[in-house]
N, C-alpha and C positions, 0 to 999 in steps of 0.2 A: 504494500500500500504506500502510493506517494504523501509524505508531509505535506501542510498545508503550507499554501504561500503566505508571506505577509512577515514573517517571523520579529519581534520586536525588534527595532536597532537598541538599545538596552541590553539585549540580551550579553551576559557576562563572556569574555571571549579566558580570562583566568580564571578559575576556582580552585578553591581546595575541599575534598572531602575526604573526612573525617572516619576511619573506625573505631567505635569502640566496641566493650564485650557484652552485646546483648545477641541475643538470639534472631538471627534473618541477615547474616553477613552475604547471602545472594544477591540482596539487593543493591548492597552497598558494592562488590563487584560488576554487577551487571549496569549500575550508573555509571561507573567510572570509565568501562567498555564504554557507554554508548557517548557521553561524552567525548574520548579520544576518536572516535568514530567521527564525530562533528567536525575533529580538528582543532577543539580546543586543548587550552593545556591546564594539565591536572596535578595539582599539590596529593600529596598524599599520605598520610599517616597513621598510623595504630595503637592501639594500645593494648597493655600484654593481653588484657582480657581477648581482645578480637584475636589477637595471635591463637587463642587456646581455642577461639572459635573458629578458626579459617579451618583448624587441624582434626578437633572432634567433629563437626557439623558438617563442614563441606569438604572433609577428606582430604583436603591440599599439604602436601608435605612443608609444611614451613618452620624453617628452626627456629627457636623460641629466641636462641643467642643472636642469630648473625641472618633476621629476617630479610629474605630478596623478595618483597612486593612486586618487583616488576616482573619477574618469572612467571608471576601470578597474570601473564595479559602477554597477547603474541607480538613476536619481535616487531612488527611492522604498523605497530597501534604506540610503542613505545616514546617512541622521540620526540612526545609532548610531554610526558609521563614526567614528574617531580616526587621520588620516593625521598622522606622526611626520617628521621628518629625522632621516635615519640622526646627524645629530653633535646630534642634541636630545637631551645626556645630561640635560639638565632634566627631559622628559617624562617623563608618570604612569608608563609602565614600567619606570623607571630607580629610582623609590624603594617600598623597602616599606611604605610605611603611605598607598600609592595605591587598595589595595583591587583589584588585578589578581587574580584567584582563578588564572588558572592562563597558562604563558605556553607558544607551541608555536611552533618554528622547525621551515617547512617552508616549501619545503625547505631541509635542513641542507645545507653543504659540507663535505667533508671540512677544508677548513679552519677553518671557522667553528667545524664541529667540536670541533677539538684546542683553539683558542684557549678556547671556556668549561672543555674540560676541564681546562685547565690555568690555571683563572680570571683571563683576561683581560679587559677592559671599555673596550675603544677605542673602542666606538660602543653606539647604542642595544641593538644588536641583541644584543651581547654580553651590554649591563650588565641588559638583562630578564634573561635568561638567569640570570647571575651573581644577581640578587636573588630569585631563582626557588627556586635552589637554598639560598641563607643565609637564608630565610624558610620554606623547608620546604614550601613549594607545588609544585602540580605542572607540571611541564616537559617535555614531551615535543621529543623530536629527531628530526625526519622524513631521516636520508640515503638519499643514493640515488646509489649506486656500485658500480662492478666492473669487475675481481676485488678485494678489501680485503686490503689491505696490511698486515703485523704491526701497524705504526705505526696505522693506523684502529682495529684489531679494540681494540688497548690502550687505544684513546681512550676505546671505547664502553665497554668493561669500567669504565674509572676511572668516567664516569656514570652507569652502573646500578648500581654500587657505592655510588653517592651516591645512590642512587632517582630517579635520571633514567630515565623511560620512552625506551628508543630503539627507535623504530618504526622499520626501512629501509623504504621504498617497495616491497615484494614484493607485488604481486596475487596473489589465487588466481582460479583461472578453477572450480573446484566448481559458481557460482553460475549459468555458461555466460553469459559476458557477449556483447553483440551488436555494442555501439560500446567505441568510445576512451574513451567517460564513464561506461559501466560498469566498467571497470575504475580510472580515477579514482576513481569512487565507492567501490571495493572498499578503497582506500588510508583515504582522507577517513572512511568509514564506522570503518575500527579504530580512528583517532584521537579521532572522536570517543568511543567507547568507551571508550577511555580516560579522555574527560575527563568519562566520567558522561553525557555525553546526547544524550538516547536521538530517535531519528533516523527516518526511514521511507524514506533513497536504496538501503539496501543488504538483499534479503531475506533472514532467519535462516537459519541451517543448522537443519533438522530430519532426524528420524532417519527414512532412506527405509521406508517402506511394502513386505514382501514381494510378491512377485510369486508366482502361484500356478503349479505347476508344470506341463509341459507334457508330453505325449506324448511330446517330441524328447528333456530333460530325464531320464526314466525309461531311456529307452534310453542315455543317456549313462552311467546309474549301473550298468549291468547289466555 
């Protein structure tokens, strides 16, 4: 299916996203592919938690000591690619006048969570986060949990208070998916929507076409 024309000129041509260790790191790979895909260029970093989850959850061999994210994504999608160490508070995502247009942690942890809500910047992961929001760019925070706790529900309230997009990981199946990567796509697809651009994984909702009535139909109305 061809993307729609029109794509915002806004749309961010740097980002950085974000893993940490919560549960659905397919998605957070499958952004970051389609992204490079576009030709944009992609900061990237982890934290240990996501590291234990690339390995238990999506089976990716990744050493916990001396992680090669970029292995993780084929050689010819790379040379936008910007893999970060989680304690590289140096890196271009850590300062604002790096020129990061927009930065997305996904997946978000409930703890990773609380910690930007409550502006903390122990590692990279954070401190994008953190400069995301005191620069006024856009942030999106992919969790994905359940059932949410007072404690989370207050987290996310405090960031979309502060214009943090928090996208939870919720699929809709409307679109009748058929695999596991349709419904990935269905997550990856709002995010990017969010960040302005414009995509061709996930097909639009349009307004169904009546169905003409039927002999069986007349007698139901009688």
């Amino acid at each position: 299916m061809a993307p729609e024309t029109g794509a915002p000129s806004d749309a961010p041509q740097r980002l950085a996203v974000m893993w940490s260790g919560g549960s659905g790191i397919a998605y957070g790979l499958r952004l970051v592919e389609i992204l490079l895909q576009s030709g944009r260029e992609v900061h990237v970093s982890a934290t240990d938690g996501a590291l234990r989850v690339l390995r238990h959850e999506a089976g990716l061999p990744v050493d916990p000591q001396q992680p090669d994210l970029a292995a993780l994504f084929p050689a010819e999608l790379r040379a936008n690619l910007r893999v970060h160490a989680l304690a590289a508070v140096e890196a271009a995502p850590s300062s604002g006048s790096a020129g990061i247009g927009a930065v997305v942690v996904c997946p978000c942890s409930m703890g990773t969570l609380a910690r930007i809500a409550h502006g903390f910047s122990s590692n990279l992961v954070e401190r994008a986060a953190d400069v995301a929001i005191k620069e006024g760019r856009r942030l999106v925070v992919v969790p994905r949990e359940t059932p949410l706790s007072p404690i989370h529900l207050q987290n996310m309230l405090d960031l979309a208070r502060l214009g943090v997009v928090v996208l939870p990981a919720m699929p809709g199946f409307y679109h009748r998916p058929q695999t596991v990567a349709d419904v990935v796509d269905f997550v990856v697809g709002k995010i990017l929507d969010r960040l302005g651009i414009e995509h061709p994984i996930v097909r639009r909702w349009q307004t169904p076409k009546p169905t003409p009535k039927t002999p069986y139909d007349e007698d139901e109305e009688r």
